[in-house]
N, C-alpha and C positions, 0 to 999 in steps of 0.2 A: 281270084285264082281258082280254076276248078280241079277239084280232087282228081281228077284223069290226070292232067296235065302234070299235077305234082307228084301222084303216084308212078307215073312215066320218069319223072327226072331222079328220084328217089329210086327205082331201079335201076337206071343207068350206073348211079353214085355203086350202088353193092355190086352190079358186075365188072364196076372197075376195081372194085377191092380185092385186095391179093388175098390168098390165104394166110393165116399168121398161125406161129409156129412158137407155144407157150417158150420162153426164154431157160425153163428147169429142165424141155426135156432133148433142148440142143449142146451136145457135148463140142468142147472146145476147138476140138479137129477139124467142124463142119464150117466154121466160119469163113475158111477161106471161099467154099466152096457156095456158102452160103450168100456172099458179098462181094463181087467181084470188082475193082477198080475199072473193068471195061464199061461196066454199067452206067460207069460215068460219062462217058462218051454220046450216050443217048439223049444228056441234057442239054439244052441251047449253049451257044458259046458265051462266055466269058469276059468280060472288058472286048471284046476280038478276038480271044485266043482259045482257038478252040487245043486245048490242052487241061486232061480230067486231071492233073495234080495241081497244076496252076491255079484251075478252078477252086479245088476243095482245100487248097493249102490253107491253114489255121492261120489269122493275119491278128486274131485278135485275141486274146485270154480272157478275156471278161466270158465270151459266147463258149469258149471250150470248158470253162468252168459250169456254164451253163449246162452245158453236153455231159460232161461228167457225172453233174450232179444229177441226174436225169436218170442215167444209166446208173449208177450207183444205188439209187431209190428204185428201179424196177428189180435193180436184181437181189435186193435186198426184202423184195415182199413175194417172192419166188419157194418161198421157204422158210424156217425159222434154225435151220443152219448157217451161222453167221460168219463161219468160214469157208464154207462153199459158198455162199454169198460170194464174199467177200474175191474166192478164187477167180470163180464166176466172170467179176468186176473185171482183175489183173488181166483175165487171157482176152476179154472182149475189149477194154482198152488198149492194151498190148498190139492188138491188131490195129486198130484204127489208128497209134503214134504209128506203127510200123506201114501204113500207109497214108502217111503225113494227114490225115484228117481229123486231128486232137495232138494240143498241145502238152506234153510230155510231164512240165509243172504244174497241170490241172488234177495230174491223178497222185500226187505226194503225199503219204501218208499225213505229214505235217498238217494239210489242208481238209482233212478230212473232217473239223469241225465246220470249213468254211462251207463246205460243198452240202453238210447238215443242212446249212441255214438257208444255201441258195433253195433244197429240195422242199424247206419249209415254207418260204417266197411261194414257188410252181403251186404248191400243192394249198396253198391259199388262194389264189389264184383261180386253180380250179375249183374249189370251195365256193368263190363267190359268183363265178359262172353258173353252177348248180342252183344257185340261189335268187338266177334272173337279176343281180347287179349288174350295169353297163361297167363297162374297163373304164371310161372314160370320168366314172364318179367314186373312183377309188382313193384313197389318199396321195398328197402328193409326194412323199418320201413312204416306201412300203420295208423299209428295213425291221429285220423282223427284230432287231435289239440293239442297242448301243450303252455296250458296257461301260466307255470312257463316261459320257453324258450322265449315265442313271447312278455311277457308285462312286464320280468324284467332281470335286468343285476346282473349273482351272485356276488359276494365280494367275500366270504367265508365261513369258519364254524365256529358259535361259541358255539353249543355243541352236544354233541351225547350219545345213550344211548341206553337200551333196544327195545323202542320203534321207532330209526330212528334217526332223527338229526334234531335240528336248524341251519339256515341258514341264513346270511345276504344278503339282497340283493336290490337292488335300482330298486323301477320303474319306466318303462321308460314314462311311460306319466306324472306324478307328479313329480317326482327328487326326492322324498323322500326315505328315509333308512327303511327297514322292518326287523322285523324277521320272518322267513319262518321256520315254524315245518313242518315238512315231515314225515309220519309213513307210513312204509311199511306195506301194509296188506297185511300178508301170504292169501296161495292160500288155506291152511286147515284151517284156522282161522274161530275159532266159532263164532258162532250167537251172544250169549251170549259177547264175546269178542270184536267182531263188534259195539254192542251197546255201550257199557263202553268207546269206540276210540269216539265213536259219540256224546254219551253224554259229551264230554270236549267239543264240537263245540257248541254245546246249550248251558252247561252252561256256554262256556264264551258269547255266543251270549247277554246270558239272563244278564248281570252284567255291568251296565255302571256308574262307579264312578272315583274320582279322586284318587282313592291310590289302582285302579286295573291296572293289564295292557289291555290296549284296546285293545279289536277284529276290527277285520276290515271284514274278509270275509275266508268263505272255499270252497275246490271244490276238486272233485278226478280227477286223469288221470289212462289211462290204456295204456300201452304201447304195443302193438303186434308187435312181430318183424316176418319179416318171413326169415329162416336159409337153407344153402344149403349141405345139410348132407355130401354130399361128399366133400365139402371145411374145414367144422368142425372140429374141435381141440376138446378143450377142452368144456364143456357145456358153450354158449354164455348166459354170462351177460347181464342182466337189469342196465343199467349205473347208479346210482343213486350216492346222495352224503351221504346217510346214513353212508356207511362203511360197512356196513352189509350182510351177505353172502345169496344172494337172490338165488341162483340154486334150491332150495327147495320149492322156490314159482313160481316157470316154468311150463305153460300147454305145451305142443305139440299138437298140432293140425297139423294131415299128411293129406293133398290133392290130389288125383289121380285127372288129367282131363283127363275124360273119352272120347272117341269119338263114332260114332253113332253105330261103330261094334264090341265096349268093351261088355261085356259082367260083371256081379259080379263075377265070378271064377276067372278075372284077377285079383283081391285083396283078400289077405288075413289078418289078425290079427297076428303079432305075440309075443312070448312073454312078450314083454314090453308093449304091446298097441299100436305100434306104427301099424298103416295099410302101408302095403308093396306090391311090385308090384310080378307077379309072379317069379321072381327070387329072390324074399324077401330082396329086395332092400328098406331101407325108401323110398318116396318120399316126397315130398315138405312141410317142416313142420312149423310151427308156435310157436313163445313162446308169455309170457306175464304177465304183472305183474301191481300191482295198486297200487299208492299209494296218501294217502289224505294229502294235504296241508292247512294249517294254517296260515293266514297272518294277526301278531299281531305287535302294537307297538315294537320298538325296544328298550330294553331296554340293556345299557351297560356293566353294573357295578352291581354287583347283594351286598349284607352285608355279607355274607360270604368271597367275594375278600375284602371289607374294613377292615374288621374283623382280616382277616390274614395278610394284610399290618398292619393294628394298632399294633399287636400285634409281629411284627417283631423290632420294634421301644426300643431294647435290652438295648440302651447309656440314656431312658429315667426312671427317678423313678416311679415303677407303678400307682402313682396318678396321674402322669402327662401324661400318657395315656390314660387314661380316659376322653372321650370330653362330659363331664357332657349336656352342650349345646343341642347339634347334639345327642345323646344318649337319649334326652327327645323329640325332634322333630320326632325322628326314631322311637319310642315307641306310640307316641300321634297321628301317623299317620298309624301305621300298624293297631293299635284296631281299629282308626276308619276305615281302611277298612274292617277289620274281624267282626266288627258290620253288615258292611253293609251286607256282604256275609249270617253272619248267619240270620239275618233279612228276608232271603229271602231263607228261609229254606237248606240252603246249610252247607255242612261240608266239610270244606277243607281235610284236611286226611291226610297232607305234609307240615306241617307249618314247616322252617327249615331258617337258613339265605340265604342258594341256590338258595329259591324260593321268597327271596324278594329282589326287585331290589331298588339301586337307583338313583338320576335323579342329575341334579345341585342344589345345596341348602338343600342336602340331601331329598329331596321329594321321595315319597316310594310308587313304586305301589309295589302290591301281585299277583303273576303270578302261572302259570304250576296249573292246572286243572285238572291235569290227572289223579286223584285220589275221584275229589270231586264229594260228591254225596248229595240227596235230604235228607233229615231227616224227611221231613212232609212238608204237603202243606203250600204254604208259607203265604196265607190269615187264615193259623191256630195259636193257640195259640204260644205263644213261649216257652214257661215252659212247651211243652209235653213231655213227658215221652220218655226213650229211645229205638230207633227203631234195629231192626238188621240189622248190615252191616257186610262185612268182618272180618275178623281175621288177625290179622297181617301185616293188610298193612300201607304205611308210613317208612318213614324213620327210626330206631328201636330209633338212639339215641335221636330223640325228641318225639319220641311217646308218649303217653301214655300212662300208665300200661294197663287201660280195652281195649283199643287201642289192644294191642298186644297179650292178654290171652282173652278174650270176643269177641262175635260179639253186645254186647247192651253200644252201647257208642252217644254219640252227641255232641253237638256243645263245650261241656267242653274239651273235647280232645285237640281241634285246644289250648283251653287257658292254657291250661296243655303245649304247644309245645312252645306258646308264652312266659309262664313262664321261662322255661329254656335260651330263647336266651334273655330276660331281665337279666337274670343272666351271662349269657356270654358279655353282654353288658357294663355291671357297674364290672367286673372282666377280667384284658390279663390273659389268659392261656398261660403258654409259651411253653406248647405242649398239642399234641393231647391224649396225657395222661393223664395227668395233669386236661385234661377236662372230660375227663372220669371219672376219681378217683374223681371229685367234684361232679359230676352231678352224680354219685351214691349215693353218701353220702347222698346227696339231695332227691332223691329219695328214699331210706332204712331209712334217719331218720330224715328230716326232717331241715336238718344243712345247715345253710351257710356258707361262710369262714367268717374268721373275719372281714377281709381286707372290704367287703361290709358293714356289719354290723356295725363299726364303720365310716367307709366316707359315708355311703349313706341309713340309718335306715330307709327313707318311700323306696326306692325301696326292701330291703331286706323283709319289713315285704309283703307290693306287690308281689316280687317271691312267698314267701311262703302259701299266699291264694290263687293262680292262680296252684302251682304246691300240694296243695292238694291232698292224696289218694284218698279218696269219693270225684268224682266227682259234686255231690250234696251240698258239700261245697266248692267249689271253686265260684269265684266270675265269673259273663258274661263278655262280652265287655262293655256292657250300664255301669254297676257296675265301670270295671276301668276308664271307661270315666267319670261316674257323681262323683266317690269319690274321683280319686287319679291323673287325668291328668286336666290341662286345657284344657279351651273351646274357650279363647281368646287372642289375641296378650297384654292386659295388666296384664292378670295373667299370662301368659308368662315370659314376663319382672319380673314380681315381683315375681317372682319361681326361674329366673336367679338371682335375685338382692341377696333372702335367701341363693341361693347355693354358690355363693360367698361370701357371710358374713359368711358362715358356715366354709367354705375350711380357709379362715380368720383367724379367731379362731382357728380353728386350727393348723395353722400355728405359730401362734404367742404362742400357749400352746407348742408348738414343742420347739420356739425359748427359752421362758424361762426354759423349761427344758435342754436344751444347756448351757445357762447360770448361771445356777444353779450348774450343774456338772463340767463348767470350774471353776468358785466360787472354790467351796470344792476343788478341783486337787489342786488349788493357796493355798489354807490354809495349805492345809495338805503337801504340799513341805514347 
């Protein structure tokens, strides 16, 4: 190649260069002016569609995150004002959501450790470019940290669901047992969606009592892998332990390294998006996936496993399944934590035995967040009126009527849910029928079985104010705290000492009527 030739094309390159306009001394105003959406129209079309919003519509969050972080890191070496920065950031993103070309959940405060890490990814990157390394002899996982991996050792699973999985897992600098929630967040996942996964990190941040389960801390990871098309099988996985089929939340990001006599005609687009080389070969592509982690108390034994061991207990008479005891311990410590939650303007939304765990001595926190939301500020009254939230969400069988047909429900809901599992409590269902058929009765009219109503007449009339239609007359938390549970270890004991004088009595009404009917048999032979 001779020096004319390339000094020739090497001028062409800088009179097609635009002038650039340092990013510190363009004020916010000018960007409209600066970037216009016609501009878009000047680019080839589209899938076919020549339409500049179709074109630049954000289809993927992986690459807007990419975007983000990008901008975020230029405008943050602009200066060493970290709120002009930062302003900087908001009006020049601002613009780009407001013309659909970045997605809205890339610029979240929340994420602002993620979009660190992606800038530390770029900027390694260009590191090793500087350096004369080929892209292509880079590591195969470039993730610049993985907190779960490096500070704890897994165990295992112990649940999974829509949202991703719980995990056990010991870390390694304390020796202690965690549970690890992991939610996969898809790479189309809304804004809207985004916050509701975030808000259970606040609210359980915000919740520090003895019958919740403790937070301890959160953080996201993003994994980028980079894949070698031509070794490629089937779409490479994001290894996670959710279970859950992540190919759908995959960016590709393709890499040409160009050398000094490439030219842009050596790359083209082609249908997929992927950028290909001129024999429309991929070349070097990139996947990736994020997912946020939750590291809470561990808790073992949730009341729905005791519930269904109790209730397996077939060789015993169903009074004697009944641990009258533990069954008042279990109740006198769920309200008070649902006092506390509502007190602090919270509505649980998933009161259920699934979501209450218990400890040795049956101690009872109240877990899974991932539903709960504000009802009003929490330095506000507590008797305010009801706010609109969704429709339908919650578990159906402990819902709440207005719960499930209305969006104007509050904190009565959660005692309408509490009500039902105090009636699953003081009754063994001996199926999941059986429970059904009661807990409709219940609900349609108002009925308990008998079986309650004669061994346990204050829990029965309890159910029945708690699981009220009109919400407005069901009783609060404060209400079964100050009227119908103790407060203390001697009205404790003296509620045990009643419950046994009671069961007593009745015992002994049992016996004489045994004796009474062996009587008459003896007569009458």
């Amino acid at each position: 190649m001779d020096s004319q030739s390339h000094g020739s094309r090497q001028s062409k390159r800088q009179l097609q260069r635009k002038k650039l306009t340092p990013l510190n001394l363009v004020k916010s105003d000018d960007w409209q002016s600066m970037f216009k959406i016609e501009d878009a129209k000047k680019m080839k079309k589209f899938d076919g569609v020549d339409d500049s919003k179709a074109m630049l519509s954000r289809k993927n969050s992986s690459t807007d995150f990419v975007l983000a972080s990008l901008l975020e890191f230029l405008c943050s070496i602009q200066g060493n004002d970290k709120k002009a920065s930062q302003s900087k950031f908001q009006d020049i993103s601002s613009f780009l959501i407001d013309k659909d070309l970045l997605n809205p959940s890339s610029t979240l405060d929340e994420f602002q450790g993620l979009r660190a890490n992606i800038s530390k990814i770029l900027f390694n990157l260009l590191f090793f470019k500087q350096l004369h390394i080929p892209l292509n002899k880079l590591p195969q996982n470039i993730q610049v940290y993985e907190r779960y991996e490096v500070e704890f050792e897994d165990v295992g699973p112990i649940g999974q669901g829509g949202f991703g999985s719980v995990r056990q897992a010991i870390n390694k600098l304390d020796g202690r047992n965690y549970a690890i929630k992991k939610i996969w967040l898809k790479d189309n996942e809304s804004t809207i969606e985004i916050k509701r996964i975030l808000d259970e990190v606040k609210t359980l941040a915000s919740l520090k009592h003895k019958n919740i389960v403790g937070y301890n801390s959160a953080w996201l990871e993003q994994d980028i892998f980079m894949t070698d098309p031509s070794n490629e099988g089937p779409e490479m996985e994001c290894f996670s332990y959710s279970g859950l089929t992540p190919n759908a939340g995959f960016q590709k990001l393709n890499i040409k390294e160009l050398d000094s006599s490439s030219n842009s005609s050596d790359i083209s687009e082609s249908s997929d998006n992927q950028l290909c080389n001129s024999q429309g070969s991929p070349v070097i592509q990139y996947k990736s996936c994020k997912t946020l982690y939750i590291q809470m108390e561990l808790c073992e034994q949730t009341l729905e496993d005791w519930l269904n061991s109790r209730n397996r207990e077939d060789d015993k008479p169903l009074i004697e399944r009944i641990d009258a005891v533990n069954n008042l311990k279990i109740l006198q410590e769920t309200v008070e934590g649902l006092e506390f939650i509502h007190s602090r303007g919270i509505i649980h939304r998933d009161i259920k035995p699934a979501n209450i765990f218990l400890q040795e001595n049956f101690s009872v926190k109240i877990g899974d967040f991932g539903l709960a939301k504000r009802s009003y500020s929490s330095d506000s009254d507590v008797s305010k009126d009801f706010v609109s939230l969704s429709v339908g969400v919650g578990t159906s069988t402990y819902s709440a009527p207005e719960q499930l047909n209305s969006s104007n429900y509050d904190t009565k809901s959660d005692i309408y849910s509490l009500g039902l599992i105090v009636y699953e409590l003081y009754y063994s269902f001996a199926t999941m029928f059986e429970r059904s058929d009661l807990f409709h009765v219940l609900k349609e009219n108002s009925k308990i079985d008998d079986f309650v109503i004669q061994n346990f007449p204050d829990q029965a009339e309890l159910i029945k104010k708690m699981t009220k239609k009109d919400p407005a007359e069901r009783l609060t938390a404060q209400n079964i705290l100050s009227q119908y549970l103790c407060t203390s270890k001697d009205d404790i004991i003296r509620e045990q000492k009643k419950e046994i004088a009671y069961l007593r009595n009745k015992l002994k009404e049992l016996e004489l009527k045994v004796h009474s009917y062996e009587e008459r048999e003896l007569t009458e032979k």
